[in-house]
MARFI-44669 format. One line per 2 residues: number of its first residue (from 0); their letters; for each residue x, y, z of N, C-alpha, C. Coordinates in pm, whole numbers, m for minus. Each point is the difference from the previous one (the first is absolute). Layout:
N
NUM = A = X:Y:Z:X:Y:Z:X:Y:Z; ... $
END
This chain:
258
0 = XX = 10653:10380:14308:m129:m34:m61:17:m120:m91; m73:m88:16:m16:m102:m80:m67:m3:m112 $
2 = XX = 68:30:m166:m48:13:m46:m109:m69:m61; m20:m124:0:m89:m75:m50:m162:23:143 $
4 = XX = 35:67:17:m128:37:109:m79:100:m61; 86:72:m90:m82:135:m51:m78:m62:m105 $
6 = XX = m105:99:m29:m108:m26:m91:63:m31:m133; m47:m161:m109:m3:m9:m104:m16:72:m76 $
8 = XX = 12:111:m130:15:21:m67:53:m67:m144; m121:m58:m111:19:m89:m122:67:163:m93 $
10 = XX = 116:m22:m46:32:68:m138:12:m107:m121; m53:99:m122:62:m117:m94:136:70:m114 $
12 = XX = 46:m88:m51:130:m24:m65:m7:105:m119; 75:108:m69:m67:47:m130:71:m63:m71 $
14 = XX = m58:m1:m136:66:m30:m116:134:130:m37; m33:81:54:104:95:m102:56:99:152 $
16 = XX = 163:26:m22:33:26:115:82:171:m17; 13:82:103:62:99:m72:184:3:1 $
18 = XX = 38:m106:27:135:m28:m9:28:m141:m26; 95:m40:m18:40:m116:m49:90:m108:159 $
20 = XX = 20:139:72:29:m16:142:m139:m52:105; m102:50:m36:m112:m34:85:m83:m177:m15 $
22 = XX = 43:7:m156:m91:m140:m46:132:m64:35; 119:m45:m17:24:m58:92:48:m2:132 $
24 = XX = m16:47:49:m17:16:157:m173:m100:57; m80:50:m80:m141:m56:m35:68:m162:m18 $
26 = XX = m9:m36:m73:55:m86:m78:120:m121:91; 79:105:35:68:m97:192:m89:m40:88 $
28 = XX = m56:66:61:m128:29:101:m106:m133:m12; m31:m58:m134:m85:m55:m38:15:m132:m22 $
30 = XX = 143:m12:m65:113:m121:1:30:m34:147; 1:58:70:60:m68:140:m130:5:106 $
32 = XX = m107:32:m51:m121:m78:90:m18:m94:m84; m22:m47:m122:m31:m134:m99:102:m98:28 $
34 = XX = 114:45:11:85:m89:53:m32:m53:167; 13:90:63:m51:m49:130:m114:m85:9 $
36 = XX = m97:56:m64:m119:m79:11:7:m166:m70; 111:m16:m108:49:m99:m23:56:m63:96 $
38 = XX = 58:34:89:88:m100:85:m69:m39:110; m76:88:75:m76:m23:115:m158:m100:m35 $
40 = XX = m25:65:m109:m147:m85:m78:m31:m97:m90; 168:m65:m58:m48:m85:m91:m73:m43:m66 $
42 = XX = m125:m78:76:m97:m25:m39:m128:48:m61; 18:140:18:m136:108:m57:66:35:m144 $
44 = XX = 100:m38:m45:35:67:m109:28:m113:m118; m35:m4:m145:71:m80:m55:84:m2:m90 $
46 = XX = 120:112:78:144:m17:m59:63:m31:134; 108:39:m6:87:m55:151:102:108:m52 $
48 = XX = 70:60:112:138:40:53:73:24:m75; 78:m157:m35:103:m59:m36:m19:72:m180 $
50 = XX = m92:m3:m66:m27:14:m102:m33:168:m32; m38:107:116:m53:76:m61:163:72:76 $
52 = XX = 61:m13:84:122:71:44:116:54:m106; m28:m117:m101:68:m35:m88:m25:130:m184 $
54 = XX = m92:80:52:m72:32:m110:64:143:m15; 29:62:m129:77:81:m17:m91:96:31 $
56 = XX = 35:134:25:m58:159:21:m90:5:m59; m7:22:m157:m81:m14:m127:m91:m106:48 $
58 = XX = 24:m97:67:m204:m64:18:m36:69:145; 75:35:85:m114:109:131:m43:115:m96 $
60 = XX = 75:61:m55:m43:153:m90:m121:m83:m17; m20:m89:m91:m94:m34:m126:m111:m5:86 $
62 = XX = m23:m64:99:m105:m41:94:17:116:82; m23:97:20:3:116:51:m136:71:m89 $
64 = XX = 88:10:m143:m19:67:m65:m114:m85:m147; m19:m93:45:m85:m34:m60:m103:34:m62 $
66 = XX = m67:49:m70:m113:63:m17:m156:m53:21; 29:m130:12:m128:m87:48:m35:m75:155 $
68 = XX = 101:69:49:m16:m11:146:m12:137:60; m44:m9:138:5:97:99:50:m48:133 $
70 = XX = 98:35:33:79:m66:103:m15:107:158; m73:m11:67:m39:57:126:82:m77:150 $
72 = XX = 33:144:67:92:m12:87:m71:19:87; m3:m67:172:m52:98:111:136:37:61 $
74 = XX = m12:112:57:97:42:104:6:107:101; 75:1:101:m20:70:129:86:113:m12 $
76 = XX = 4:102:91:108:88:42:130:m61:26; 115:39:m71:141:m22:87:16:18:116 $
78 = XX = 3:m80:93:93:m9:181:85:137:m36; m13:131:41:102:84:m18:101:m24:85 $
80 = XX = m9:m53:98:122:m76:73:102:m84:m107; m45:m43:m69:94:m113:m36:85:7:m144 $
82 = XX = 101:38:2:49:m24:m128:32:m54:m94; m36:42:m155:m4:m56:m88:120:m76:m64 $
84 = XX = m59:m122:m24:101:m113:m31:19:19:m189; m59:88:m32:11:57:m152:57:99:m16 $
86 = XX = 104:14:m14:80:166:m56:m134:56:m129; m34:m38:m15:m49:48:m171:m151:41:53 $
88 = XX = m76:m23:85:m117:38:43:18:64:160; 94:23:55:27:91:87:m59:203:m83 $
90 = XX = m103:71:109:m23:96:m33:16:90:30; 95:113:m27:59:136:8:m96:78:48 $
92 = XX = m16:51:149:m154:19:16:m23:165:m44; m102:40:m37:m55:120:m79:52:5:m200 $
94 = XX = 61:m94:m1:47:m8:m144:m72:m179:m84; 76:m83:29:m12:m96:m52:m119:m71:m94 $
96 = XX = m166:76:87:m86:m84:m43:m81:123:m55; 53:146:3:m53:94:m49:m29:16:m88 $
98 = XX = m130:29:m69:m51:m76:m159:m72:m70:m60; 41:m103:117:m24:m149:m99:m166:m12:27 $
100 = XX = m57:m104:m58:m124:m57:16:5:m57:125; m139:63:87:m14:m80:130:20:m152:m7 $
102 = XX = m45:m91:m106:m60:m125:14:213:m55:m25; 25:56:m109:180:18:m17:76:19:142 $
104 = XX = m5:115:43:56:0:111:1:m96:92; m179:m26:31:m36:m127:95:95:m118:m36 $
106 = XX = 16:m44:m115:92:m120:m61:114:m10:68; 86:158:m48:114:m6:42:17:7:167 $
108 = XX = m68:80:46:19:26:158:m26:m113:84; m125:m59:m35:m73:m84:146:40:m143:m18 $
110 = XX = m3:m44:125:39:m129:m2:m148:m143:m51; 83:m24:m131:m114:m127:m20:m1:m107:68 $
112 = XX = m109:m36:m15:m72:m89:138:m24:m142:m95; m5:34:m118:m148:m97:m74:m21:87:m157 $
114 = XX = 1:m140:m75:m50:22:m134:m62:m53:m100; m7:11:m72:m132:m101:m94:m42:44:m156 $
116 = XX = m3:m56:m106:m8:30:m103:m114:m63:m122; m73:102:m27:m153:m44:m77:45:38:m157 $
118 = XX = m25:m102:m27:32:m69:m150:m149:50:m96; 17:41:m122:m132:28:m65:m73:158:m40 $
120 = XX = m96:14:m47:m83:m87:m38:3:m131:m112; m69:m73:m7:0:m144:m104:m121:m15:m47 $
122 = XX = m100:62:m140:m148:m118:25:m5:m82:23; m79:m71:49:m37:m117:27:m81:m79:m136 $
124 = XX = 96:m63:m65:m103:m81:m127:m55:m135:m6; m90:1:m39:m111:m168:53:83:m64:m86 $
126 = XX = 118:33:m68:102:m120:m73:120:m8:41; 37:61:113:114:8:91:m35:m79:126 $
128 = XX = m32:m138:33:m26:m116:58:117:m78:3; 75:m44:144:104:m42:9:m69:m161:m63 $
130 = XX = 144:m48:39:m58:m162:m107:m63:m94:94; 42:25:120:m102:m39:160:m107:59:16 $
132 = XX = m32:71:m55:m171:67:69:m77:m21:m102; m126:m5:m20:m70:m41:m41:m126:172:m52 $
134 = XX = 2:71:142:m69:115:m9:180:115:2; m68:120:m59:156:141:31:m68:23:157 $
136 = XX = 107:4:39:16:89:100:145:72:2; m29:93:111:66:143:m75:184:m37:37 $
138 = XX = m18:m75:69:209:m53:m48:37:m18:m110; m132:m35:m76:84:m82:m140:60:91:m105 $
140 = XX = m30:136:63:64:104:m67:143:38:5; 69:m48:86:131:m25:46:55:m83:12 $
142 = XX = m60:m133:31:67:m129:41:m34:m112:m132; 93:m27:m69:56:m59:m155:44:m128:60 $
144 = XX = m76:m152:m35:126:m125:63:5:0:105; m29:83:126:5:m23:139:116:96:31 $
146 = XX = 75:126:m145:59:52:59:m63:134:m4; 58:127:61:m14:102:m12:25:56:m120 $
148 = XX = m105:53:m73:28:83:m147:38:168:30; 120:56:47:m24:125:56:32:75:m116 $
150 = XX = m118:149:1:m5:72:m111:125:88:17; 47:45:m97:97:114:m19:m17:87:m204 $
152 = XX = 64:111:43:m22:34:m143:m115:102:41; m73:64:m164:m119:95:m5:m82:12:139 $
154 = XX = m43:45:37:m138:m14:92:m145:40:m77; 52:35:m150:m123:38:m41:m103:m110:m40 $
156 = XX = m177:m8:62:m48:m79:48:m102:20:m191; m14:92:m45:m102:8:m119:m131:m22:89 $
158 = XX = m73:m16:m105:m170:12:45:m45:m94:67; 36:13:115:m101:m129:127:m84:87:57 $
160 = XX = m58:100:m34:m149:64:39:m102:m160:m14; m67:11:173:m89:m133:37:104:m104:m21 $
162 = XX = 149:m51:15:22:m94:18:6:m42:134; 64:m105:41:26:m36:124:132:m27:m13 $
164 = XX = 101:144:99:141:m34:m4:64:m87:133; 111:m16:15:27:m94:119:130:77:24 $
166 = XX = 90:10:125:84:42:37:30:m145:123; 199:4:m21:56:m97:63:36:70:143 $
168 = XX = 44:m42:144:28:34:73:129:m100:42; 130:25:m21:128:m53:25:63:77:101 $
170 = XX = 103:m127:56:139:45:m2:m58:125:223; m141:m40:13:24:53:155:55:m42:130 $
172 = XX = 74:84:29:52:m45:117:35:124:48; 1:m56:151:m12:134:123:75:m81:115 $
174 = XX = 159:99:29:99:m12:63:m52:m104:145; 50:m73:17:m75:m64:165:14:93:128 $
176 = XX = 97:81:m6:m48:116:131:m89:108:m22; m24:m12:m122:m150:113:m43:m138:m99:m22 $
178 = XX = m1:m81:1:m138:m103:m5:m77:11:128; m181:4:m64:m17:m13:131:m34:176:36 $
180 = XX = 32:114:m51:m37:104:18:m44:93:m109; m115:m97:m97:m66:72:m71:42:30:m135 $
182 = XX = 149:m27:m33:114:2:m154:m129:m79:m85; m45:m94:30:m26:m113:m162:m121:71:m13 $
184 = XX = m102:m1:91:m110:83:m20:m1:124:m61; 79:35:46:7:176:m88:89:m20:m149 $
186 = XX = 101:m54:m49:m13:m59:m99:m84:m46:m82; m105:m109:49:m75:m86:m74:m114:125:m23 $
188 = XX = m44:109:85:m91:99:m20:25:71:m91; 129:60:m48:60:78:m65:2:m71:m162 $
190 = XX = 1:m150:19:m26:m32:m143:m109:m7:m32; m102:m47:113:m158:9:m106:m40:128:1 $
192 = XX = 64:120:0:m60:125:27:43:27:m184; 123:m42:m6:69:33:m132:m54:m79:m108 $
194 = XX = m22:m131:41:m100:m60:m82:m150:71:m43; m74:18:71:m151:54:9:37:163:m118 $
196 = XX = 102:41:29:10:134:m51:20:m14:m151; 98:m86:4:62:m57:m162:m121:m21:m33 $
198 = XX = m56:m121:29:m93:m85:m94:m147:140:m36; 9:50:131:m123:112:m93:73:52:m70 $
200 = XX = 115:80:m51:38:76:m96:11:m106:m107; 15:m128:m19:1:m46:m132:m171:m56:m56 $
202 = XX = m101:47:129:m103:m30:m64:m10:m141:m25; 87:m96:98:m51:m157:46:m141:m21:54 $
204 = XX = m60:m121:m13:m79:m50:52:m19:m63:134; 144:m68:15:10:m54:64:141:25:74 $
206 = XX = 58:m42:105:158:34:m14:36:m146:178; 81:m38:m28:42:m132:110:143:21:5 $
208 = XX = 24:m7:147:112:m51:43:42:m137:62; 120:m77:m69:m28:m111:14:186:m9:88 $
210 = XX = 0:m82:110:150:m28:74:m25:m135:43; 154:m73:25:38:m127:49:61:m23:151 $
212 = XX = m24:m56:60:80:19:146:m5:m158:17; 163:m21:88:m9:m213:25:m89:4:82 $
214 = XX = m17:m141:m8:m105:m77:117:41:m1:141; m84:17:69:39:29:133:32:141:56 $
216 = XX = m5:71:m73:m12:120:3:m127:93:47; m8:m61:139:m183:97:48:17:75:59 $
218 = XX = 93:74:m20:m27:177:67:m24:32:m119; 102:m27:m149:m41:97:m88:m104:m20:m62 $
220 = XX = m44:m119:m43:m166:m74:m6:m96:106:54; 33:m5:137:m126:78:56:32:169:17 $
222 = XX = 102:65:m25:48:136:m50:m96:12:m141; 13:m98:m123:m22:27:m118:m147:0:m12 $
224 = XX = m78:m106:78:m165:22:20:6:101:72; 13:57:114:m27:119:80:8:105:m105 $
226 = XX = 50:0:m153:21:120:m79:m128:m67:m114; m41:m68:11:m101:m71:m85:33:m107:m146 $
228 = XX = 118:m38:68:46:m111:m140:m38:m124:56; m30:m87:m91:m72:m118:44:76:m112:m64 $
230 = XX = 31:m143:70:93:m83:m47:m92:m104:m125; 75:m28:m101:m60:m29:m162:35:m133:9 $
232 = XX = 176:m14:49:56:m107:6:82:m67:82; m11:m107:104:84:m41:21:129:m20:m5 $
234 = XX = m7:m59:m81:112:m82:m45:2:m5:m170; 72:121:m21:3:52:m138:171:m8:m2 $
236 = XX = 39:m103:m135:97:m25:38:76:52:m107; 133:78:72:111:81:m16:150:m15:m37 $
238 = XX = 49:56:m124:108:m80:m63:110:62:69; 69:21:59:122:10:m1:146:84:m97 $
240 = XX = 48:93:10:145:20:m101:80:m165:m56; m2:m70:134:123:m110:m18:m137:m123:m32 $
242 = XX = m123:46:m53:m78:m103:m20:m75:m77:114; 57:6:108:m134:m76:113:m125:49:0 $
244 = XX = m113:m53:41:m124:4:27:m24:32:104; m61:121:87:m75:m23:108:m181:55:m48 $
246 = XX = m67:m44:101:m105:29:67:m47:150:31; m23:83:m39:m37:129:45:m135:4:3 $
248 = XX = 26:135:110:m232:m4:30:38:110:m140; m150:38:0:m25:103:m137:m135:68:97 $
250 = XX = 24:148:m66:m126:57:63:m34:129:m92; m77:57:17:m72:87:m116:m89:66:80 $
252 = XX = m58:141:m83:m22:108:70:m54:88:m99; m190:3:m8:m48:84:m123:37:155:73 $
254 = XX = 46:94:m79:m16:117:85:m112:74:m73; m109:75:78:m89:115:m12:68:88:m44 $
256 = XX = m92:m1:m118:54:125:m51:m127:124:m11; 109:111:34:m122:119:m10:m92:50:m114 $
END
């Protein structure tokens, strides 16, 4: 059986794990699709490889475990044919996963396909205007100088009852033999579902998701309208770790809220 044939299934990442064995195992799992997706994708990302390979344990934990992200996985059934190239997530069958949290287990057991990570919430303040725009729009809640401002620390948001919050969408990518069968879509569904839910419990007004993808990029262009995000910007231009500039589209996405 081929596993990437079986039905998608989005889990997401917890913050708090019941062993110190599971988060990282979590924590491997997550590092070596970001890495992959570094080497095969270059261009969708703006770190590189070379730079994040390099990064001690303590920053995957941290970005795992972040408290201002939500880092969502899709993934399939394991090929029970095929054996595991992980001693450490190999499963003792009737014992191993006995216990645990379905969405936990799913982590550890199934093979990830695809992942993606939503940054936020952020208000949106009519004095948080990058030094290029003229009107806010809802990047400028993240993007400082043309770079990425990524939140970490508290998540506590205080009183934005009727504000308008914004959430970032980073860091997606979906394996190239799983593309193409429904991974980004069910992802990208799974975050505005989490969005819409959040923003009513904090009693927002408003709530936007805002993501970057390069130019030339029209499958995911037209993936991201087919989910109802609409392109803001062209050519919204993007700093770099080592300082270069590119060009990124920008696109945004009011979500209904109930």
């Amino acid at each position: 059986m081929d596993a990437l044939l079986s039905t998608p299934e989005v889990l997401l990442i917890p913050k708090a794990f019941p062993s110190t064995e599971d988060l990282e195992a979590v924590v491997q799992r997550y590092k070596k699709l970001r890495l992959h997706g570094l080497k095969v994708d270059p261009k969708s990302f703006s770190s590189t490889y070379s730079e994040e390979s390099k990064f001690v344990p303590e920053s995957w934990r941290s970005r795992v475990l972040n408290p201002m992200s939500k880092t969502f996985v899709t993934a399939t059934d394991p090929d029970p044919d095929a054996q595991s190239n992980d001693p450490k997530l190999e499963s003792i069958p009737g014992t191993r996963f006995n216990g645990k949290d379905p969405n936990l287990s799913g982590l550890l057991r199934k093979e990830w396909a695809g992942v993606t990570t939503l940054l936020g919430p952020i208000p949106l303040l009519a004095s948080a205007v990058n030094e290029d725009s003229t009107t806010t729009k809802p990047w400028d809640a993240f993007i400082k100088d043309r770079k990425y401002n990524i939140p970490s620390g508290s998540p506590e948001l205080g009183d934005v009852e009727g504000s308008h919050i914004v959430y970032l969408v980073v860091g997606m990518f979906i394996s190239p033999e799983a593309r193409r069968k429904g991974h980004a879509s069910r992802l990208l569904e799974a975050l505005i579902k989490e969005v819409r839910g959040e923003a009513s419990i904090h009693g927002a007004s408003k709530a936007s998701i805002t993501l970057q993808t390069e130019p030339g990029n029209e499958s995911a262009v037209r993936l991201y309208e087919k989910l109802g995000f609409t392109v803001w910007d062209e050519a919204l231009p993007m700093e770099n770790m080592k300082g270069d500039v590119s060009y990124m589209v920008s696109l945004a996405k009011e979500v209904e809220l109930s």
